[in-house]
C-alpha positions as CSV (number, residue, x, y, z in Angstrom):
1,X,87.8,175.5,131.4
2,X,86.6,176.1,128.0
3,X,87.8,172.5,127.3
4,X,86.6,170.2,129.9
5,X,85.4,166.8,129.5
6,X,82.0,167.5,131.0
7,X,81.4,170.6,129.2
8,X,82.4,168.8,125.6
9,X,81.2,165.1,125.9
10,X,79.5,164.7,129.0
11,X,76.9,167.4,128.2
12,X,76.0,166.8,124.8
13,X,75.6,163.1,125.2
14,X,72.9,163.9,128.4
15,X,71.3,166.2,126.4
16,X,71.0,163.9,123.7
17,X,69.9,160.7,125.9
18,X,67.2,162.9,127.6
19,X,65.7,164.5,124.2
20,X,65.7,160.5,123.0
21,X,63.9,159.7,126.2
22,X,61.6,162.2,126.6
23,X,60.7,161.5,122.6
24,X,60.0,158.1,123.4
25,X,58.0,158.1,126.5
26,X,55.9,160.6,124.8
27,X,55.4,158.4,122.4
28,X,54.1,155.8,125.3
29,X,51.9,158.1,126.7
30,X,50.0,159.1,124.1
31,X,49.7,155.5,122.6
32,X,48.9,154.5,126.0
33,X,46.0,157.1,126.7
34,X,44.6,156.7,123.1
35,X,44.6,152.4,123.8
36,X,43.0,153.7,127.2
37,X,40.0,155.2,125.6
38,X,39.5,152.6,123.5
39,X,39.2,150.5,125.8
40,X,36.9,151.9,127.7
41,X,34.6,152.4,125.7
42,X,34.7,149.1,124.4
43,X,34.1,147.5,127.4
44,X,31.8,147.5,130.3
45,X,32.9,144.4,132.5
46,X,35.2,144.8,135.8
47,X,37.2,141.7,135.5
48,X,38.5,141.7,131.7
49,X,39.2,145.6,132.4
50,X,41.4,144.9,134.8
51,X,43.3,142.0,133.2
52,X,43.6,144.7,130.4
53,X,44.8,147.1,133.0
54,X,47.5,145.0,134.3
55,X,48.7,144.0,130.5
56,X,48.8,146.9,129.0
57,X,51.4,148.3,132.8
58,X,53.3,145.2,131.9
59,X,53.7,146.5,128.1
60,X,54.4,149.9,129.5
61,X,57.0,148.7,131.5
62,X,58.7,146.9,129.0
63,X,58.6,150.0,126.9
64,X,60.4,152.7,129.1
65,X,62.8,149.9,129.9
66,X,63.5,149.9,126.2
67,X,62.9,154.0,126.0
68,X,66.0,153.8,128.9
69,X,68.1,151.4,126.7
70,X,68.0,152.9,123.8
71,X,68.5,157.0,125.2
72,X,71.5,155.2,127.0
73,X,73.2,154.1,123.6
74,X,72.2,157.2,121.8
75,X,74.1,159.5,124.7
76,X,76.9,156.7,124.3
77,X,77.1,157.0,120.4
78,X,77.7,160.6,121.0
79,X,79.9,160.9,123.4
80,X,82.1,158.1,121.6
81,X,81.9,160.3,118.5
82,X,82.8,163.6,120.3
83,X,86.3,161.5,121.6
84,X,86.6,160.2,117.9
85,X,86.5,163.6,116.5
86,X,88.5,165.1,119.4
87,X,91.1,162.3,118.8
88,X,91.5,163.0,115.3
89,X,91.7,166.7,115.7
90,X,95.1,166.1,117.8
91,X,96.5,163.7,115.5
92,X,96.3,166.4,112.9
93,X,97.5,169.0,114.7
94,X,100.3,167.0,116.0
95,X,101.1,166.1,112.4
96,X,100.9,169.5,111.6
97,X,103.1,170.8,113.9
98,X,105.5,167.8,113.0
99,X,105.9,169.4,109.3
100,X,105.4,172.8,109.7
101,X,108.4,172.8,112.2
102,X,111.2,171.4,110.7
103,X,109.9,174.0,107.7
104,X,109.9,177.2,109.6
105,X,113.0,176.1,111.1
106,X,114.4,175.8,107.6
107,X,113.5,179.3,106.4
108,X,114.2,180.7,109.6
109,X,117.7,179.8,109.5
110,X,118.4,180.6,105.7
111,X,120.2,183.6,104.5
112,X,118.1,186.5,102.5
């Protein structure tokens, strides 16, 4: 079980879409809470504080969905990597074998 798909591709390309995430919405967050203050303390009226309010969600949510897209690719990236690297592993080893057999089957068969 030391080779199995989830334990070679699947897991490092969660692990790498989550650390991307979390980076990114951290990011967010603290832009978003430093903007916050800012804005409070810039302004003292109800109505423009609320039309603030409701652009600065619709940013946000454009944000994480672009956080989500691009932690996606990045855990796609590395998991087609990991089955490029795995892939060319094999060929060389089958090549390998592919020479060294007819070699060993040489010497092996020659009189000392």
């Amino acid at each position: 079980m030391n080779q199995s798909p989830i334990r070679t591709i699947l897991l490092p390309a969660m692990l790498t879409a989550g650390t991307v995430f979390s980076i990114l919405t951290s990011l967010i967050v603290t832009d978003q809470v430093r903007t916050n203050t800012e804005s409070l303390t810039a302004s003292i009226d109800a109505a423009p504080q609320y039309a603030l309010r409701e652009q600065q969600r619709s940013l946000a949510i454009r944000n994480v969905g672009l956080c989500i897209l691009v932690s996606a690719t990045s855990g796609l990236a590395v998991a087609g990597g990991i089955r490029k690297l795995q892939s060319t592993r094999h060929q060389t080893h089958l090549k390998h074998q592919s020479v060294s057999g007819p070699i060993t089957e040489f010497l092996s068969s020659r009189p000392e």
